[in-house]
C-alpha positions as CSV (number, residue, x, y, z in Angstrom):
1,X,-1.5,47.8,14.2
2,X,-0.7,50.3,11.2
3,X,-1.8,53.6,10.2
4,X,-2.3,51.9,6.6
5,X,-3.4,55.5,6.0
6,X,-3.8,56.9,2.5
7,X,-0.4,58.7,2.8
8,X,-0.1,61.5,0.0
9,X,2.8,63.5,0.2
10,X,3.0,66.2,-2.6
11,X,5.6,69.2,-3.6
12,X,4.2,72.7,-4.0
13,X,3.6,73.6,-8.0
14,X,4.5,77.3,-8.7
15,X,1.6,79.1,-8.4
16,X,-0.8,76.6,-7.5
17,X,-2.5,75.2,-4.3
18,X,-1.1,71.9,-4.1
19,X,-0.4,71.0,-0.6
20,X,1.4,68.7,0.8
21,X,-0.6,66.2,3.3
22,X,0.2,62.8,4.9
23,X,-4.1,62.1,4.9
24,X,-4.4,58.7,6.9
25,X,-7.9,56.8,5.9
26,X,-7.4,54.0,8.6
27,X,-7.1,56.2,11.6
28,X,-9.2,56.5,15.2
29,X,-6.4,58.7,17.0
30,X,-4.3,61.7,16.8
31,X,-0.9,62.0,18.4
32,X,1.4,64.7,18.7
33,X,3.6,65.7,15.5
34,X,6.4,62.9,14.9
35,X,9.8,65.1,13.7
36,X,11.3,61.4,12.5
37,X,8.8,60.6,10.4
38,X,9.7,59.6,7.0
39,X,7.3,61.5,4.7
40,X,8.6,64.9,3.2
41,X,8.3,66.7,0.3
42,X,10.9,66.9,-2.2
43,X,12.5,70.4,-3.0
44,X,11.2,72.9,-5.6
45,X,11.2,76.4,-6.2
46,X,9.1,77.8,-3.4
47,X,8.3,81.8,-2.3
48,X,8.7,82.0,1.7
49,X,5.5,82.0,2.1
50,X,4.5,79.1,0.2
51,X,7.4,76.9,2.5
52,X,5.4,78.3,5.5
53,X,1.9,76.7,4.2
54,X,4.3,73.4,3.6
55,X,5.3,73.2,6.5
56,X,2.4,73.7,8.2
57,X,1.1,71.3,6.3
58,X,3.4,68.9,7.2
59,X,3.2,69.2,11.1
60,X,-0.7,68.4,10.7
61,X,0.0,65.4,8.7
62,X,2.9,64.3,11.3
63,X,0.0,64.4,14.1
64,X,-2.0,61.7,12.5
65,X,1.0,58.9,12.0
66,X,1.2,56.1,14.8
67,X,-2.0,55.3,15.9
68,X,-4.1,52.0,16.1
69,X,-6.2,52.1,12.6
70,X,-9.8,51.2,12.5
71,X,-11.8,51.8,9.0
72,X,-12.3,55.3,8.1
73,X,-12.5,57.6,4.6
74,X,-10.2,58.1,2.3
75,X,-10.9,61.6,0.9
76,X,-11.7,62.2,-3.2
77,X,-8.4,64.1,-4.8
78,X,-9.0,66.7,-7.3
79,X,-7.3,66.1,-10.6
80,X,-3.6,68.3,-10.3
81,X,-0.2,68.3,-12.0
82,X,2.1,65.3,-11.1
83,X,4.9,66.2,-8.2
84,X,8.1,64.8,-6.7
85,X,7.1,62.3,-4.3
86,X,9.8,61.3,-1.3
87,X,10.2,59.3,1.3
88,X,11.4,56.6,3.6
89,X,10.4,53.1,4.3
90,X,11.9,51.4,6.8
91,X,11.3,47.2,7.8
92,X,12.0,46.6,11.3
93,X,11.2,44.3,14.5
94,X,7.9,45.7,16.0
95,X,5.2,44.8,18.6
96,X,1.3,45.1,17.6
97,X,-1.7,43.9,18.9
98,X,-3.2,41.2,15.9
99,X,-4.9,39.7,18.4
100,X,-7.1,41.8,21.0
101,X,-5.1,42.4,24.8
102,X,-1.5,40.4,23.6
103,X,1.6,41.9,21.7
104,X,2.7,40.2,19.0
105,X,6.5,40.4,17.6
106,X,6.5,41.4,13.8
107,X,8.4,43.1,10.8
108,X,6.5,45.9,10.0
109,X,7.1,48.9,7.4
110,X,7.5,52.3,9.4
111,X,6.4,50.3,12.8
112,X,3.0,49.6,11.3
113,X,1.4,46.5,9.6
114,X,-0.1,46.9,7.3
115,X,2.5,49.8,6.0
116,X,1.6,53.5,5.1
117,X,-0.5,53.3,2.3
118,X,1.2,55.5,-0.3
119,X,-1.6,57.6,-2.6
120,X,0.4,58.8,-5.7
121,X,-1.1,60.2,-9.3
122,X,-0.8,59.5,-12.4
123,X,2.5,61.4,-13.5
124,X,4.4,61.7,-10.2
125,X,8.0,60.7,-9.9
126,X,8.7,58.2,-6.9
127,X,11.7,58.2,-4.5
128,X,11.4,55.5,-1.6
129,X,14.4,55.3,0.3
130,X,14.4,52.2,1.8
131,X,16.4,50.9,5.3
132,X,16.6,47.4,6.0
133,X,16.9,46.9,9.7
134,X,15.9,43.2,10.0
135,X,18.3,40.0,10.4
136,X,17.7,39.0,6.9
137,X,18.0,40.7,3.6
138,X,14.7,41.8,2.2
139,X,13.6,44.2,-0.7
140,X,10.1,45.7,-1.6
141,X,8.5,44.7,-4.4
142,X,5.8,47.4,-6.3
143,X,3.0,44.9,-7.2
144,X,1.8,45.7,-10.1
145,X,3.3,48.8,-10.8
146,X,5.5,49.4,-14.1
147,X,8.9,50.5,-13.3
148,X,12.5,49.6,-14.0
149,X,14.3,46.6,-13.1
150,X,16.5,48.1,-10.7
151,X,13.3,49.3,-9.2
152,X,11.1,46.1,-9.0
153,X,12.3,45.1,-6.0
154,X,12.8,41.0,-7.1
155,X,15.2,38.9,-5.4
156,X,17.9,39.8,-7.6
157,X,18.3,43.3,-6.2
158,X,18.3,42.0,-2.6
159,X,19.2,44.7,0.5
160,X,21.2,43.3,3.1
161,X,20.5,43.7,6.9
162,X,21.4,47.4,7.9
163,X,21.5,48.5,4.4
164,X,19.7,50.5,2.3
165,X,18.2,51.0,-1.3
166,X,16.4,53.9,-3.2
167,X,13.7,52.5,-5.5
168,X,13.1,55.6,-8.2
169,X,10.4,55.2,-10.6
170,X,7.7,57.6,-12.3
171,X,3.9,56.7,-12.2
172,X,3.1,55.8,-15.9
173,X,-0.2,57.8,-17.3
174,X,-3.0,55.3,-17.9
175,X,-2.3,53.0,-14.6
176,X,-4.5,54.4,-11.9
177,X,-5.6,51.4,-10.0
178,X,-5.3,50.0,-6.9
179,X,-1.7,48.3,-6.3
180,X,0.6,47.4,-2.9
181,X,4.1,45.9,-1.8
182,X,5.6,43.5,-0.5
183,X,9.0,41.9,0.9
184,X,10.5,39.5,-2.7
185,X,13.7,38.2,-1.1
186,X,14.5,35.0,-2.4
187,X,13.2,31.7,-0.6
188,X,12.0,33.7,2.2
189,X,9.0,36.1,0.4
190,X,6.4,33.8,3.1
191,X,8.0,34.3,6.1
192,X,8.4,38.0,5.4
193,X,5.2,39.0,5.0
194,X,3.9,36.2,7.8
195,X,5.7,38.4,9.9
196,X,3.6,41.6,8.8
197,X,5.2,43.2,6.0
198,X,2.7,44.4,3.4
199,X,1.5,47.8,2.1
200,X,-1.2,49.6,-0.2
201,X,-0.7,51.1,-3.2
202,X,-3.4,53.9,-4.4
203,X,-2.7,55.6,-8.1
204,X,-5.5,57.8,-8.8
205,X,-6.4,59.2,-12.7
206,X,-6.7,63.4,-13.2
207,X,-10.0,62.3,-14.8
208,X,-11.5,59.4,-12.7
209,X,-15.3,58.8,-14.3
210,X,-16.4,57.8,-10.9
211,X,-18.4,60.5,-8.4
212,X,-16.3,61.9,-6.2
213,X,-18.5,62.3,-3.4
214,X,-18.5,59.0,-3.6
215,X,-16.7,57.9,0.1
216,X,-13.4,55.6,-0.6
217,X,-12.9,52.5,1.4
218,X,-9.4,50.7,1.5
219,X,-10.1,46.9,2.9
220,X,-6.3,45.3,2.7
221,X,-7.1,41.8,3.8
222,X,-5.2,39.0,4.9
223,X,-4.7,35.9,7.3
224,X,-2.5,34.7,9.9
225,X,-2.0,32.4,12.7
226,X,-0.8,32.8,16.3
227,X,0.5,30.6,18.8
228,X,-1.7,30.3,22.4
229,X,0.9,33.2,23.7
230,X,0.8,35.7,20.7
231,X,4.0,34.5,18.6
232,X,3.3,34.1,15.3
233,X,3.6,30.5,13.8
234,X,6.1,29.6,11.5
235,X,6.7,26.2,11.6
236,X,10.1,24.6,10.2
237,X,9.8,22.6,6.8
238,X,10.5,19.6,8.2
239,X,7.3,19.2,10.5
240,X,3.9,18.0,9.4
241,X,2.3,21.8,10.2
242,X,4.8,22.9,8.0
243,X,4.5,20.4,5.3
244,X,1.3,21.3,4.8
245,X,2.0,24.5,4.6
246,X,4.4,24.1,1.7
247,X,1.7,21.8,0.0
248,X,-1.3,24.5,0.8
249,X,0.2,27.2,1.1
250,X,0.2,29.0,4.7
251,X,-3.2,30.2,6.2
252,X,-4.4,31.2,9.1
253,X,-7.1,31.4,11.3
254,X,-7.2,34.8,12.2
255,X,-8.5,37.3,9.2
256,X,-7.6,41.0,9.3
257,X,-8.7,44.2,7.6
258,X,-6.3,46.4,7.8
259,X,-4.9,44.4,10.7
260,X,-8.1,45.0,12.3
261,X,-9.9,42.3,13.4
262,X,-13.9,42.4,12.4
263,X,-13.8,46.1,12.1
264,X,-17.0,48.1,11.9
265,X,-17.9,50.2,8.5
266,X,-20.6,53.2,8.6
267,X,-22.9,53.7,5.8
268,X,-26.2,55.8,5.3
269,X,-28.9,54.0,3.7
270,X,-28.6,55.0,-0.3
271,X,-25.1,55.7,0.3
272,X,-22.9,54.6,-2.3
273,X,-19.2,53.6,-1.5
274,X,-15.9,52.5,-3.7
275,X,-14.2,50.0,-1.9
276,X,-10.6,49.3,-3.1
277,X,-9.8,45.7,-1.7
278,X,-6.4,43.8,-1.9
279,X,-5.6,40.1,-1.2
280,X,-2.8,40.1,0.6
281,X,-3.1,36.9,2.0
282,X,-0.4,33.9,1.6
283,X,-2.0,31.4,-0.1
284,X,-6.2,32.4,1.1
285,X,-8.5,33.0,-1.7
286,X,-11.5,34.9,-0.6
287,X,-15.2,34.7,-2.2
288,X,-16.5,38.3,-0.8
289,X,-20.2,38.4,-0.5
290,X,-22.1,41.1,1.4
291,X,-25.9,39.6,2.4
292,X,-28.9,41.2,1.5
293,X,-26.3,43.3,-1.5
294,X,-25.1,43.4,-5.0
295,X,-21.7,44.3,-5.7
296,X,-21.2,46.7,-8.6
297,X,-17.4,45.4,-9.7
298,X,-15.9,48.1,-11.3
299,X,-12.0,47.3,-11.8
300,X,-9.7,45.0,-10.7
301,X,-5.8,45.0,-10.8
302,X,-5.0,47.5,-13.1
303,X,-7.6,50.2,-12.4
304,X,-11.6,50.4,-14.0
305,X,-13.3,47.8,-16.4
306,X,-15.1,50.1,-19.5
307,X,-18.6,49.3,-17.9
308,X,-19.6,47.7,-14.5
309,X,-20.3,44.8,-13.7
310,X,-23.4,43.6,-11.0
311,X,-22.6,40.2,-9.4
312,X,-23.5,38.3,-6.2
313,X,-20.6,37.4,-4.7
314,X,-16.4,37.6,-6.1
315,X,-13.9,35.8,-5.5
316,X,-10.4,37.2,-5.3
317,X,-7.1,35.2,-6.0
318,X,-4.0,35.8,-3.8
319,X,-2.4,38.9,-4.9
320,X,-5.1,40.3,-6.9
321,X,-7.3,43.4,-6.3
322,X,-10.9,44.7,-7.2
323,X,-12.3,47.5,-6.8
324,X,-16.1,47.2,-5.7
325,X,-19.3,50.2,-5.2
326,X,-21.6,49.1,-2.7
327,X,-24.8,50.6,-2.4
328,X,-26.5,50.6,0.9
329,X,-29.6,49.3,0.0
330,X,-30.7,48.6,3.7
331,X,-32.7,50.2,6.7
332,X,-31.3,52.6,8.6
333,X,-30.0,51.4,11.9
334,X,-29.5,47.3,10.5
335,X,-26.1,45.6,9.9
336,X,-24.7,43.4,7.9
337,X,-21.5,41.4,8.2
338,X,-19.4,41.2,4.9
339,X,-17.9,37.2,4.7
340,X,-15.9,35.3,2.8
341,X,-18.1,31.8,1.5
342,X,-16.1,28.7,0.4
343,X,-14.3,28.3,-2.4
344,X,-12.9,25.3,-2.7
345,X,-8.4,25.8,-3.7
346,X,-7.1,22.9,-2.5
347,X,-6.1,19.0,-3.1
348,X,-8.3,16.5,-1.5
349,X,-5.8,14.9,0.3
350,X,-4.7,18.9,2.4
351,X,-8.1,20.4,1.4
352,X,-9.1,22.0,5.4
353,X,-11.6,20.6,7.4
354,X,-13.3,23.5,7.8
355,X,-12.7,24.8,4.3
356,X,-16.3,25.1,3.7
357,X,-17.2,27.2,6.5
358,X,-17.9,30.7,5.9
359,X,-16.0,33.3,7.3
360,X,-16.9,36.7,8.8
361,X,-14.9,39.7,7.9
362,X,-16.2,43.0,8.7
363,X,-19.4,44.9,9.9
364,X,-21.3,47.2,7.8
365,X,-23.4,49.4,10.0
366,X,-26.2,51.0,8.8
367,X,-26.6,54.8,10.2
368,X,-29.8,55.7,12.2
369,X,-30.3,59.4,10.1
370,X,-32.6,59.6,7.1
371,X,-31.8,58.0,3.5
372,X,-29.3,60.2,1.1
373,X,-30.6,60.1,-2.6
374,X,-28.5,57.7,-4.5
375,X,-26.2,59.5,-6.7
376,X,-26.0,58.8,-10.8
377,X,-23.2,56.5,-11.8
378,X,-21.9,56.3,-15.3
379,X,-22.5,53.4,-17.1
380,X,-18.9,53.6,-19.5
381,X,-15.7,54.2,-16.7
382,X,-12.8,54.5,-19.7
383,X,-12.0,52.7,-22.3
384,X,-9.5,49.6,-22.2
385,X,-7.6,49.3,-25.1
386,X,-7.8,45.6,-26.2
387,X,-4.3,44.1,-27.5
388,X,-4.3,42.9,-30.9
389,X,-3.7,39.2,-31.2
390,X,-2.6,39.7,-34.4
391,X,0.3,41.8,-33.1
392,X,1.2,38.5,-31.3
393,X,4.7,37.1,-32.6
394,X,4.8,34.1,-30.2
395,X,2.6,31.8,-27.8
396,X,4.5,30.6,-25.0
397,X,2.9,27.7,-22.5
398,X,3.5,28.0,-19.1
399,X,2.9,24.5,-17.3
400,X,1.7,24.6,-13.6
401,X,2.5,21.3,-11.5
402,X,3.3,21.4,-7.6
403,X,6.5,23.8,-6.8
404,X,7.5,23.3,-10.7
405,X,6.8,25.4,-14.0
406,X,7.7,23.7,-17.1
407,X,9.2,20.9,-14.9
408,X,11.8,23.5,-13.8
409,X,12.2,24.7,-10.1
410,X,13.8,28.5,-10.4
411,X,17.2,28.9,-10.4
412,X,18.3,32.7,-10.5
413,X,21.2,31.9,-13.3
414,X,19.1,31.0,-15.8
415,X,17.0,32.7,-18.3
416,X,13.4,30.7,-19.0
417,X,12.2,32.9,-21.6
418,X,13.9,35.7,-23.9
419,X,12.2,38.6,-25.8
420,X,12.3,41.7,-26.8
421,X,10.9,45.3,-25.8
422,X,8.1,46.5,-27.8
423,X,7.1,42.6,-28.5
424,X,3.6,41.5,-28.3
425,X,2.8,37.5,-27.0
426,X,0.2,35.5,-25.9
427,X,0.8,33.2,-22.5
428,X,-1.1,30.1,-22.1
429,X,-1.1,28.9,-18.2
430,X,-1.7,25.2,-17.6
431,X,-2.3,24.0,-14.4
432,X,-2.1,20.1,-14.8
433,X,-2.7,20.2,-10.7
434,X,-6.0,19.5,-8.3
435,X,-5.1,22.7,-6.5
436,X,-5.6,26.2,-7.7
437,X,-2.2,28.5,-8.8
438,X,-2.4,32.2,-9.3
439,X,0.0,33.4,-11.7
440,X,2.0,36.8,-11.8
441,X,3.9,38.5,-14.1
442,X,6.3,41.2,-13.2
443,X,6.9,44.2,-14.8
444,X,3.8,44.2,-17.5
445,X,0.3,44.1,-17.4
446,X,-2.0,41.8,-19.7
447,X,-5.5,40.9,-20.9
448,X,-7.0,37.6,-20.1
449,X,-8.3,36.4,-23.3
450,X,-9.9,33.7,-22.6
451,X,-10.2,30.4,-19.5
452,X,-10.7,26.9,-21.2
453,X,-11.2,28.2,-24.3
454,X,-14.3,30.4,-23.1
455,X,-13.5,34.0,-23.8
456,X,-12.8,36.5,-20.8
457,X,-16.8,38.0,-20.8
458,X,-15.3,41.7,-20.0
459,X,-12.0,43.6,-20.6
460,X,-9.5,44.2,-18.1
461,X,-5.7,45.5,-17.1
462,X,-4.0,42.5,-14.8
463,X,-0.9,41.3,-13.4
464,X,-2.8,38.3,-11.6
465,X,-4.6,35.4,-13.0
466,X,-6.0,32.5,-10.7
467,X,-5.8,29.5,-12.3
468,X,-7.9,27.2,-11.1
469,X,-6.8,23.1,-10.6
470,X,-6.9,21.4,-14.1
471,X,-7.7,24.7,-15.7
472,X,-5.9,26.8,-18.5
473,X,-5.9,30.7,-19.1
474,X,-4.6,32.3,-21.9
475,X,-4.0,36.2,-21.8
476,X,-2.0,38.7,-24.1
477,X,1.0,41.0,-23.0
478,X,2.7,43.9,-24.9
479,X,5.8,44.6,-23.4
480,X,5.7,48.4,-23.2
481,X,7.6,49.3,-20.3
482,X,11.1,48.5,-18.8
483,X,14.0,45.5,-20.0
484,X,15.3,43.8,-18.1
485,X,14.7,40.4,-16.1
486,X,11.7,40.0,-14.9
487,X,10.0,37.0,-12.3
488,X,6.6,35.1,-12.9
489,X,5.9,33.2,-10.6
490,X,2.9,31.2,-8.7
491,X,1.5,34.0,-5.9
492,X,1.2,31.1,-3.3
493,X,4.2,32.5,-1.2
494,X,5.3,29.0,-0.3
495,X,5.0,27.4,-3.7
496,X,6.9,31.2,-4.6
497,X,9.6,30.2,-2.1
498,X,9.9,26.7,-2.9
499,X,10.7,27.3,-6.6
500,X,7.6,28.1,-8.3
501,X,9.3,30.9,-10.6
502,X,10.9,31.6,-13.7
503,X,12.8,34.5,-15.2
504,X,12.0,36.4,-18.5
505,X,14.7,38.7,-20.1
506,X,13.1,41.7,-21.9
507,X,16.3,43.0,-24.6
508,X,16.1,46.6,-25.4
């Protein structure tokens, strides 16, 4: 399994007490100190002593890398001054236990699936040195995050096998929010991360509104499927398993948190907790629901809402992420089980037989000591500038049929649409199919402005919207960051791979 530890790794500020620490939230063993491991500090002007106390550091974050993850904390950070952030992601052949007692072959970033979780600020500069040491090319795509082209990590910067490519990008203010990555080769994005390759992403604000004794949570979920001896199934095209998987999408029957299966959370009764939760899933949509709770949803792919919002139950499109407080509201020494209801995605003619069946996903175990005293939470988070749709200079339509956008299947020569950097538009996704499509868009975030023609009922930063079948969203984009070309594409990896994509050229 992987770490998927909250890795921070930070350069000393002169005269300051920055430290630099490798924290792992995801961990139930310590090892001894790994000298190969990737995560270091970069360089900066340092007294003797201050190297010391880094290094230090840095053999007690070693120790903690390697080890088979269960849920755990991931500490508050303190607001502090951006730093150099370094390090090295490698994709490889590994062996992990998905399933309890057999060893599964996988692709796995640093040895571990999920990958290290990277925890970065608002501010810092990025260098990922990445080493490709699989049989295909790959690349790693930073989902969500704004950055330059060069840096995206889309199939036209692809990294051969036994090569290597440093993605260098700076943390924009304003983005804190809870991101990950992902293998974006092209055609071959499914298989990839089939085969275990997926990470976390945390960017945290120097003024978050939210409590910080408030214990973090980081629930990375997705879905595979296994053969009877432990190989993981990845059927050619050309059979009827995986036919349907091109028409579905591919998803599996075993569900893992954190590649964990039905891990147990701990909670005090009157606890509060944040949990940051990612779809990572192929093509599964999940509809979380916690029984006996409310969810307080408090952000979703691009960091906090203004105000929070209580709801029953959420459902979360492939690719997208919320972030969630959950109140233990029950008796000391019960537990709960947090599922995943239906939520019907599908055509009639694939849709499961069992699509309707509810799904267990974790344990929440409620502590045998006394009740805490619920802390206050603020009822305004930040503010979420809305974009102006009377800044908007053009509507573009975006039709959604099966494997096709605007009758086109993508082809990497050809531009679909053409603007211009500092340009405001307005997208309008139609998906004329009986089958639900979640749509990305690389490089920018947007606002949903409205679904059918009802407007969006609360603000929000995105990069995902799920689109259900015969359903049109509409959502406004300022494009405020990097030119270049830039993919959108249906987030159903094997409607991704098939051709579900198009390119948009952002002109300086």
């Amino acid at each position: 399994m992987g770490d998927g530890g909250l890795g921070r790794v930070g350069a000393l500020q002169p005269g300051g007490e920055e430290r630099l620490t490798v924290v792992t939230s995801i961990l139930a063993c310590v090892r001894r100190p790994d000298p190969s491991s990737p995560f270091r500090a970069a360089p900066s002007a340092r007294t003797a002593s201050s190297v010391l106390c880094a290094a230090l550091a840095a053999l007690a974050a070693l120790s903690v890398l390697g080890c088979r993850p269960t849920v755990r904390d991931a500490p508050a950070l303190r607001a502090a001054a951006p730093r150099l952030v370094e390090l090295t992601i490698t994709a490889a052949p590994a062996q992990v236990a998905l399933r309890p007692g057999t060893l599964t072959r996988v692709y796995a970033y640093n040895g571990t699936v999920p990958g290290p979780t990277l925890e970065l600020r608002e501010g810092d500069s990025v260098v990922v040195h990445f080493r490709n040491a699989l049989p295909d090319p790959s690349t790693i795509h930073w989902h969500g995050l704004s950055l330059p082209f060069v840096a995206d990590g889309s199939p036209f910067h692809p990294v051969a096998p036994g090569g290597s490519h440093d993605y260098v990008f700076r943390v924009r203010p304003g983005t804190a929010g809870t991101y990950w990555y992902h293998p974006h080769p092209d055609h071959s994005t499914g298989p990839q991360v089939a085969m275990g390759l997926y990470g976390a992403v945390v960017v945290r604000a120097p003024d978050d509104p939210l409590p910080r004794t408030l214990r973090e949570r980081l629930l990375v979920l997705s879905d595979t499927r296994l053969t009877a001896d432990g190989v993981i199934d990845l059927p050619d095209h050309d059979t009827p398993r995986g036919q349907l998987d091109a028409e579905n999408g591919r998803e599996g029957d075993l569900l893992l948190v954190n590649g964990a299966t039905m891990p147990t959370l701990d909670i005090r009764s009157g606890e509060v907790q944040r949990w940051r939760v990612i779809n990572a899933s192929a093509a599964r949509v999940y509809r979380l629901a916690l029984p006996g709770h409310r969810f307080l949803h408090v952000g979703s792919d691009g960091g906090l809402f203004e105000h929070p919002r209580e709801v029953d139950d959420l459902v979360l499109g492939v690719g997208e992420r919320a972030e969630l407080l959950v109140r233990g509201t029950g008796a000391a020494g019960t537990r709960e089980v947090l599922r995943t209801l239906a939520y019907d995605r599908y055509i009639p003619q694939t849709r499961p037989a069992d699509w309707d069946v509810p799904r267990d996903l974790l344990t929440l175990a409620y502590a045998s000591a006394p009740p805490v005293v619920p802390p206050a939470l603020p009822t305004v988070l930040r503010v979420v500038t809305p974009l102006d749709t009377a800044d908007a200079t053009a509507t573009r339509t975006m039709v959604l049929t099966q494997h096709l956008i605007n009758g086109k299947s993508m082809d990497m020569a050809r531009v679909d649409v053409s603007t211009r950097l500092g340009a405001t538009e307005i997208w309008e996704v139609e998906n004329l199919v009986g089958m639900d499509h979640p749509f990305h868009l690389h490089g920018f975030r947007f606002q949903v402005l409205d679904r059918n023609g009802v407007p969006e009922p609360y603000r929000s930063w995105k990069d995902v919207v799920n689109v259900p079948k015969h359903e049109t969203a509409r959502f406004i984009v300022h494009y405020d960051g990097f030119p270049g070309k830039w993919m959108y594409h249906c987030h159903i990896l094997d409607h991704e791979d098939h051709g579900m994509m198009g390119v948009l050229e952002v002109d300086p």
